[in-house]
N, CA, C and O atoms as a DFTB+ gen file, in Angstrom:
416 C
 N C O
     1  1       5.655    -100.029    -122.243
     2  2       6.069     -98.753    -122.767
     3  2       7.504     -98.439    -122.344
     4  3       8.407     -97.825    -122.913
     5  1       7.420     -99.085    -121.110
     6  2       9.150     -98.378    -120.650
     7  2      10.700     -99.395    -121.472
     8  3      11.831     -99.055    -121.820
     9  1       9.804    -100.934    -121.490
    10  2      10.608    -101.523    -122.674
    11  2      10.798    -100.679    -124.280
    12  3      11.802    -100.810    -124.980
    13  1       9.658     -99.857    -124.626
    14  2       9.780     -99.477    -126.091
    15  2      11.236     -98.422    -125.947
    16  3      12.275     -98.435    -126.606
    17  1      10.840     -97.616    -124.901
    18  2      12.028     -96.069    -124.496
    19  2      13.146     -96.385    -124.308
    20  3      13.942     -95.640    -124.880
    21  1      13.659     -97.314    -123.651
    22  2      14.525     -98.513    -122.975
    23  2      15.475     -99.033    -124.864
    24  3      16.664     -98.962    -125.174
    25  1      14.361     -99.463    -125.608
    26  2      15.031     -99.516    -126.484
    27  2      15.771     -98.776    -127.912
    28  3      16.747     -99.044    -128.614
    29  1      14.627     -97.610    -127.893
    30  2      14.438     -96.501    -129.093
    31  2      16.110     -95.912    -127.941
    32  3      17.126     -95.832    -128.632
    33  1      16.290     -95.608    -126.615
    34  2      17.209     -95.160    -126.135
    35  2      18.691     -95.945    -126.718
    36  3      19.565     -95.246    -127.232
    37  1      18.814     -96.987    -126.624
    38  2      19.736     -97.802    -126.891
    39  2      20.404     -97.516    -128.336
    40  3      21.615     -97.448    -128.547
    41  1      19.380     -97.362    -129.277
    42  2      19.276     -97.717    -130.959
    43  2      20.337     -96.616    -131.093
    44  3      21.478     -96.671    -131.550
    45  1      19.294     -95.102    -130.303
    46  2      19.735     -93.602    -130.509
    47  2      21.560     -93.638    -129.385
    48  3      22.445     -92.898    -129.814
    49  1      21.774     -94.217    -128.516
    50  2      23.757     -94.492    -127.994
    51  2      24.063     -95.119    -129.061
    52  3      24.909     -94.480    -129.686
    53  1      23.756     -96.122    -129.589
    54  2      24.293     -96.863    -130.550
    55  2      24.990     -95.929    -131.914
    56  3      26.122     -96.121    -132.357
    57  1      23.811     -94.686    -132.530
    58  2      24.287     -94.031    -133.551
    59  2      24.967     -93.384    -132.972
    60  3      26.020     -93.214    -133.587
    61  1      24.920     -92.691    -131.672
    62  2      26.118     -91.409    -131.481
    63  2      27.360     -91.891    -131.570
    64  3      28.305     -91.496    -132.254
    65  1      27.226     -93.304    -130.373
    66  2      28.516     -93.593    -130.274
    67  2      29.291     -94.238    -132.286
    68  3      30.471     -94.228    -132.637
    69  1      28.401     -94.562    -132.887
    70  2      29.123     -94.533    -134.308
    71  2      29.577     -93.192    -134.362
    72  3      30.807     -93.194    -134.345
    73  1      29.117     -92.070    -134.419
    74  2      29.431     -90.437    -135.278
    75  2      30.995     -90.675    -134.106
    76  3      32.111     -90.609    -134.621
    77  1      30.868     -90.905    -132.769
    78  2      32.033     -90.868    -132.055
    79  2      33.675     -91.531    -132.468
    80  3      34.750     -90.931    -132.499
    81  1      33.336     -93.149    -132.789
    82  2      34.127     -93.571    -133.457
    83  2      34.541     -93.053    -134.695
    84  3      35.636     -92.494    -134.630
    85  1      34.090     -93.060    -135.639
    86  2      34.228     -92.447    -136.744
    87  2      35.124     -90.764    -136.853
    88  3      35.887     -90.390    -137.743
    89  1      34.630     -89.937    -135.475
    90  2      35.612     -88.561    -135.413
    91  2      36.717     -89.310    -134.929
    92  3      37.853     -89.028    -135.310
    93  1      36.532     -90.107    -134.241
    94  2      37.988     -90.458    -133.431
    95  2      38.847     -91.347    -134.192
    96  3      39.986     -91.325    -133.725
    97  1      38.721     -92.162    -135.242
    98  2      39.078     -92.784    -136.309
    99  2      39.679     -91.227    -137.342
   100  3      40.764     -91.312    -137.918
   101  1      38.918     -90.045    -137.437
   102  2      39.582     -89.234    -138.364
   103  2      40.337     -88.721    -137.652
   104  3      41.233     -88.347    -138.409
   105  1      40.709     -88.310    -136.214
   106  2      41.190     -87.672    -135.739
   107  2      42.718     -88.015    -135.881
   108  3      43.698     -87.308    -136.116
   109  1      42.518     -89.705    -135.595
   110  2      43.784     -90.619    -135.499
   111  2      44.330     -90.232    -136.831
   112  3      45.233     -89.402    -136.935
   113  1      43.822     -90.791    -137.781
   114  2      43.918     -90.620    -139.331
   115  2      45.161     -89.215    -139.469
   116  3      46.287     -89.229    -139.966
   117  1      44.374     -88.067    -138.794
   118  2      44.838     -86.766    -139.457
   119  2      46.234     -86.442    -138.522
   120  3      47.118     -85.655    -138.861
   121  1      46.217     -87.103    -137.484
   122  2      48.089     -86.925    -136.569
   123  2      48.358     -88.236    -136.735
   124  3      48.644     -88.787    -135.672
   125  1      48.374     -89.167    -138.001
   126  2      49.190     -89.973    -137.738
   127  2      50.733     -89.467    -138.238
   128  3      51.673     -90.044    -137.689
   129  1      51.032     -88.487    -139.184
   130  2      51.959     -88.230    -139.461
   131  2      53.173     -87.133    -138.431
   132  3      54.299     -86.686    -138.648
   133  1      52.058     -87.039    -137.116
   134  2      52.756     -86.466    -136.569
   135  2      53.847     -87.216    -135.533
   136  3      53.422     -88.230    -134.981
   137  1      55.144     -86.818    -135.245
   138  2      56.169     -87.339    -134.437
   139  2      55.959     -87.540    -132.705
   140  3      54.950     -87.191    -132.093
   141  1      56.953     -88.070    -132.214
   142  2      57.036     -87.906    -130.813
   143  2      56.530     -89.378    -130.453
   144  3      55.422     -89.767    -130.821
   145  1      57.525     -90.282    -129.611
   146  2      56.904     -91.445    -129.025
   147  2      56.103     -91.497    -128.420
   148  3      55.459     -92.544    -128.494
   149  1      55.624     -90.435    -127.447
   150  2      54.461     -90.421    -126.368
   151  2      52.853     -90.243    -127.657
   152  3      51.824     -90.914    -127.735
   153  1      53.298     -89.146    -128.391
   154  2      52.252     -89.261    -129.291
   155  2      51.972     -90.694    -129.848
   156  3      50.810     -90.985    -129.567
   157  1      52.508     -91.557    -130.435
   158  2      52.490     -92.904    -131.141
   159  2      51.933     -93.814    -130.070
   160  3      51.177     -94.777    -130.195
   161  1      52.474     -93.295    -129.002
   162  2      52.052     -94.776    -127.551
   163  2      50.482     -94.389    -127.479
   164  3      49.675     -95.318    -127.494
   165  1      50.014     -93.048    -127.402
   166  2      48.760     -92.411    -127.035
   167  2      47.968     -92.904    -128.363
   168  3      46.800     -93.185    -128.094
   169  1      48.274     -93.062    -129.593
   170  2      47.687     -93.370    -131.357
   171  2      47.102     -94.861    -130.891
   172  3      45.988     -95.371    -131.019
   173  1      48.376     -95.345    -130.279
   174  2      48.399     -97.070    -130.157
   175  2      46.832     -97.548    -129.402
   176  3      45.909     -98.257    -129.803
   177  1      47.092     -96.699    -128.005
   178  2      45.544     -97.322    -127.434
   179  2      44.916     -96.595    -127.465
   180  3      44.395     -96.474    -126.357
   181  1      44.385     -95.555    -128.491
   182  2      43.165     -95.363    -129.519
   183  2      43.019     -96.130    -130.070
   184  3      41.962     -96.654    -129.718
   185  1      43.631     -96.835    -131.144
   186  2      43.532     -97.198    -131.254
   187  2      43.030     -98.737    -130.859
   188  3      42.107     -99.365    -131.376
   189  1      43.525     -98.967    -130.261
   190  2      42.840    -100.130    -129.631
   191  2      41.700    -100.135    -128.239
   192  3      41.384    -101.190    -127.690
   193  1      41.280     -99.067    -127.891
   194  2      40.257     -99.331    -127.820
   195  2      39.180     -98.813    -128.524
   196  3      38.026     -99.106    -128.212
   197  1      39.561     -97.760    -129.827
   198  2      38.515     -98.033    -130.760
   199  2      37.717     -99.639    -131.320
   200  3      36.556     -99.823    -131.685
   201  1      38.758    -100.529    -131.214
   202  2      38.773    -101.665    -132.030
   203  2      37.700    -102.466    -130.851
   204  3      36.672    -103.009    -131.257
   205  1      38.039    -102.466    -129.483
   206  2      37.033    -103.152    -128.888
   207  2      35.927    -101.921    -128.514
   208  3      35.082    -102.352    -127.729
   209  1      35.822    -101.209    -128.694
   210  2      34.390    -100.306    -128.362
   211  2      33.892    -100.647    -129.913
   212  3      33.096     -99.729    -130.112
   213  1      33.910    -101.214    -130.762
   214  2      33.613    -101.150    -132.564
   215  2      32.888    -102.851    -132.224
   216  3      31.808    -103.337    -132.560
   217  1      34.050    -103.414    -131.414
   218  2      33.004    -104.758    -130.992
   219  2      32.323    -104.968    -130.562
   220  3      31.648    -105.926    -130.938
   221  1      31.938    -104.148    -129.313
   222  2      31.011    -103.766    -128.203
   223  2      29.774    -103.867    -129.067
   224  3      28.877    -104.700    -129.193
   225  1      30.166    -102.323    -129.791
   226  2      28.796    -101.973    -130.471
   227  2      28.190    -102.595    -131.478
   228  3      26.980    -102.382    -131.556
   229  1      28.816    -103.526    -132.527
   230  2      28.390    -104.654    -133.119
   231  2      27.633    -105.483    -132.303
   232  3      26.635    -106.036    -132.763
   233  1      28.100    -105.696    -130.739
   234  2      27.107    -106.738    -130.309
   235  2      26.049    -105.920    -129.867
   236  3      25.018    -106.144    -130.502
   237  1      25.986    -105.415    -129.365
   238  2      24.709    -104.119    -128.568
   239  2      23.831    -104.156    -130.150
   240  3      22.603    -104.205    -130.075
   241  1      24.414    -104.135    -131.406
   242  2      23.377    -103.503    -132.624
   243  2      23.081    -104.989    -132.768
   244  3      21.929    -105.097    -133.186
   245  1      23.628    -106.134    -132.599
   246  2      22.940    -107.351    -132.729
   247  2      21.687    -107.971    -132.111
   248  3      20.663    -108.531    -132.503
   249  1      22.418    -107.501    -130.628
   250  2      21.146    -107.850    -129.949
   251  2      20.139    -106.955    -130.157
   252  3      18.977    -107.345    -130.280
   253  1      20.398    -105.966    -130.205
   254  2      18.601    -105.086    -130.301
   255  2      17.908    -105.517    -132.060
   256  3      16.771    -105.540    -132.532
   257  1      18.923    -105.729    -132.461
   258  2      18.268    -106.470    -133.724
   259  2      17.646    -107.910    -133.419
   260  3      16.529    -108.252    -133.807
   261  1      18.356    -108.561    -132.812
   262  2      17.288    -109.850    -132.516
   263  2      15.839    -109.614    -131.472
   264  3      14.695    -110.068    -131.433
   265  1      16.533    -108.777    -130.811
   266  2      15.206    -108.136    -129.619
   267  2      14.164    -107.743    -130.158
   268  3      13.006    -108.026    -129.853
   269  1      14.744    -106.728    -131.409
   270  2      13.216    -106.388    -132.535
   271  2      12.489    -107.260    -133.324
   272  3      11.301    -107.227    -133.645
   273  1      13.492    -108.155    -133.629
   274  2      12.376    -109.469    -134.563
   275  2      11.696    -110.355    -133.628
   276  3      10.734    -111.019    -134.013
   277  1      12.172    -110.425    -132.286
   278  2      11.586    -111.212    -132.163
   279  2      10.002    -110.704    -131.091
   280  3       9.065    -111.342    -130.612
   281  1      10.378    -109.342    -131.102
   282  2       8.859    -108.487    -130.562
   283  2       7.900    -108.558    -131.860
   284  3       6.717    -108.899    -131.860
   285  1       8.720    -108.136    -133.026
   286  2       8.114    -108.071    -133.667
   287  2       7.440    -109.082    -134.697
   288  3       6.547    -108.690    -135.449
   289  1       7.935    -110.505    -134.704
   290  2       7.125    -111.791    -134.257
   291  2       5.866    -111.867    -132.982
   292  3       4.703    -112.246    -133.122
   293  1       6.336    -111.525    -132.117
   294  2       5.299    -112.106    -130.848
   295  2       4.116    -110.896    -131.205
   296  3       2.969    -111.218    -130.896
   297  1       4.287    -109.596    -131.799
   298  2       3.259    -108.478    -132.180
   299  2       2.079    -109.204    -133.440
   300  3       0.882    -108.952    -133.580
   301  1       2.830    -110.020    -134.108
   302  2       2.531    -110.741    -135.301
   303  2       1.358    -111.852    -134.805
   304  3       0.166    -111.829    -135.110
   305  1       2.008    -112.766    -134.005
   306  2       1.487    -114.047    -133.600
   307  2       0.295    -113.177    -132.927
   308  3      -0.533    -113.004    -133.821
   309  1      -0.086    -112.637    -131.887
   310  2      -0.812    -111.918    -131.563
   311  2      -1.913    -111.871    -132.110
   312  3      -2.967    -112.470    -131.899
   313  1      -1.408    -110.623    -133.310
   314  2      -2.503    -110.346    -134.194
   315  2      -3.516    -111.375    -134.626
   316  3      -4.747    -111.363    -134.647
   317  1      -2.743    -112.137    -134.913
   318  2      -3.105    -113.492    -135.800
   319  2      -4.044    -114.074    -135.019
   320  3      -5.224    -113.975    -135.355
   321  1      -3.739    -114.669    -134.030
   322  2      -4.174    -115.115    -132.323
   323  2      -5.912    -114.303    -132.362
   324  3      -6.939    -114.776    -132.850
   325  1      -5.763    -113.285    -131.830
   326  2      -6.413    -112.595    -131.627
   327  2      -6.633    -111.231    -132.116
   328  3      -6.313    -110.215    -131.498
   329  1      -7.465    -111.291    -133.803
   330  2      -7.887    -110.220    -134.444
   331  2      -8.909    -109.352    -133.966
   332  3      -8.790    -108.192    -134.360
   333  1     -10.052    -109.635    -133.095
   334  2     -10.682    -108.777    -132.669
   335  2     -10.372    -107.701    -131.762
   336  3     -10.893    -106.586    -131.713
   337  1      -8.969    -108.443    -130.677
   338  2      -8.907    -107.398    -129.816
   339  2      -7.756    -106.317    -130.368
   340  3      -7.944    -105.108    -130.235
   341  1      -6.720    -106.775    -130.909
   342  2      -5.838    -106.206    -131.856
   343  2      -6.569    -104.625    -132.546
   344  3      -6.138    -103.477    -132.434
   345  1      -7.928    -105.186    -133.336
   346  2      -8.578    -104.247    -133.630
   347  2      -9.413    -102.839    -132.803
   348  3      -9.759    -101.687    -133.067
   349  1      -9.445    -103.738    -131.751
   350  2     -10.260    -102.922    -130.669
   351  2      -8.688    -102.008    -130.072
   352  3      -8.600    -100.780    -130.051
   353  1      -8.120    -102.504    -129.846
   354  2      -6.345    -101.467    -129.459
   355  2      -6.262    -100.417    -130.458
   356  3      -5.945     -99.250    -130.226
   357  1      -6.547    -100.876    -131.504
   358  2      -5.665    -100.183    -132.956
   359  2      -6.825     -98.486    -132.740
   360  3      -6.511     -97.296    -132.725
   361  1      -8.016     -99.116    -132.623
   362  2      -9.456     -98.453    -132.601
   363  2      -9.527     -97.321    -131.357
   364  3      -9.999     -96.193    -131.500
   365  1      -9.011     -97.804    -130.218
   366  2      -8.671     -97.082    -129.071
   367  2      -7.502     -95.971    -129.231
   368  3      -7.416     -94.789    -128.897
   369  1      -6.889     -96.618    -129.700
   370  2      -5.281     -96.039    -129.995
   371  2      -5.569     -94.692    -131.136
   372  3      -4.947     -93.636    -131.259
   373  1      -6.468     -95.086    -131.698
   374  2      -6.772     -94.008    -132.863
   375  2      -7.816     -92.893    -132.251
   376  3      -8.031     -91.718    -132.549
   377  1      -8.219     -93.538    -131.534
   378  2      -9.744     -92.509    -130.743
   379  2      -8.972     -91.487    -129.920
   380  3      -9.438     -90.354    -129.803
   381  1      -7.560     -91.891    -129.213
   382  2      -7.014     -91.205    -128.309
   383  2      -6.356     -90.210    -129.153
   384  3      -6.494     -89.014    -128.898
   385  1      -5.598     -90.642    -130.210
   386  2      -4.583     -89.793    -131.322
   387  2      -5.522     -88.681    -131.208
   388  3      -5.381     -87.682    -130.503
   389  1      -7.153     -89.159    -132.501
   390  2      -7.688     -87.929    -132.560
   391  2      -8.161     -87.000    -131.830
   392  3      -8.416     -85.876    -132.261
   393  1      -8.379     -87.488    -130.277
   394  2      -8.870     -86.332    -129.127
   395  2      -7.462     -85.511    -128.855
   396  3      -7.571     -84.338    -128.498
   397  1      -6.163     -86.071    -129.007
   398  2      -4.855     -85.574    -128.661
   399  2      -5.162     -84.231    -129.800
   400  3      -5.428     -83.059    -129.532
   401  1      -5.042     -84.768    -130.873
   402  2      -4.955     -83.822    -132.013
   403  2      -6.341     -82.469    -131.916
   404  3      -6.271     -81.240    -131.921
   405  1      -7.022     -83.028    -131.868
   406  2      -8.610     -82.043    -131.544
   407  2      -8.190     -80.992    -130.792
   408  3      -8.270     -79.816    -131.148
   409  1      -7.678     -81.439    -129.611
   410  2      -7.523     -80.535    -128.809
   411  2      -6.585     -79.310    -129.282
   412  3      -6.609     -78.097    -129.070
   413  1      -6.020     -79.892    -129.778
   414  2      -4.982     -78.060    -130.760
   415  2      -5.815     -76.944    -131.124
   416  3      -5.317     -75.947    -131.648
């Protein structure tokens, strides 16, 4: 369980930090026309480390993409493996939902 949170956590940095890049990409965008060398030096490494935080996060969204296929293979093989107990989880898992829910 603490692997599932561990990862649903990751997925959910992954989108902010996109909405982040993306303001900071418009931000650049909207003073690029503005003057002053110190301004342009300050544009410059925004620029560049937008460009490696954009790589970062390509790899971080790669790996949790391979991390998910390949749970979600071994969830598969499993099943397959072993249909009775699969069923007996699914069966448990549902018995608990509905006492969760009952209780309202």
């Amino acid at each position: 369980m603490q692997k599932l949170s561990y990862e649903a956590t990751k997925e959910q940095l992954i989108d902010d930090f996109k909405v982040v890049v993306t303001d900071a990409e418009a931000l650049l965008k909207a003073t690029a026309n503005q003057g002053g060398e110190k301004l342009a030096e300050v544009r410059t490494k925004a620029e560049e480390s937008l460009k490696v935080a954009k790589a970062r996060m390509a790899d971080a969204q790669a790996e949790l993409l391979v991390k998910t296929k390949v749970a979600a293979r071994a969830t598969d093989v499993y099943v397959h493996e072993n249909p009775w107990q699969a069923i007996g989880v699914a069966a448990g898992v549902g018995v608990a939902v509905g006492l969760l829910i009952g209780r309202r």
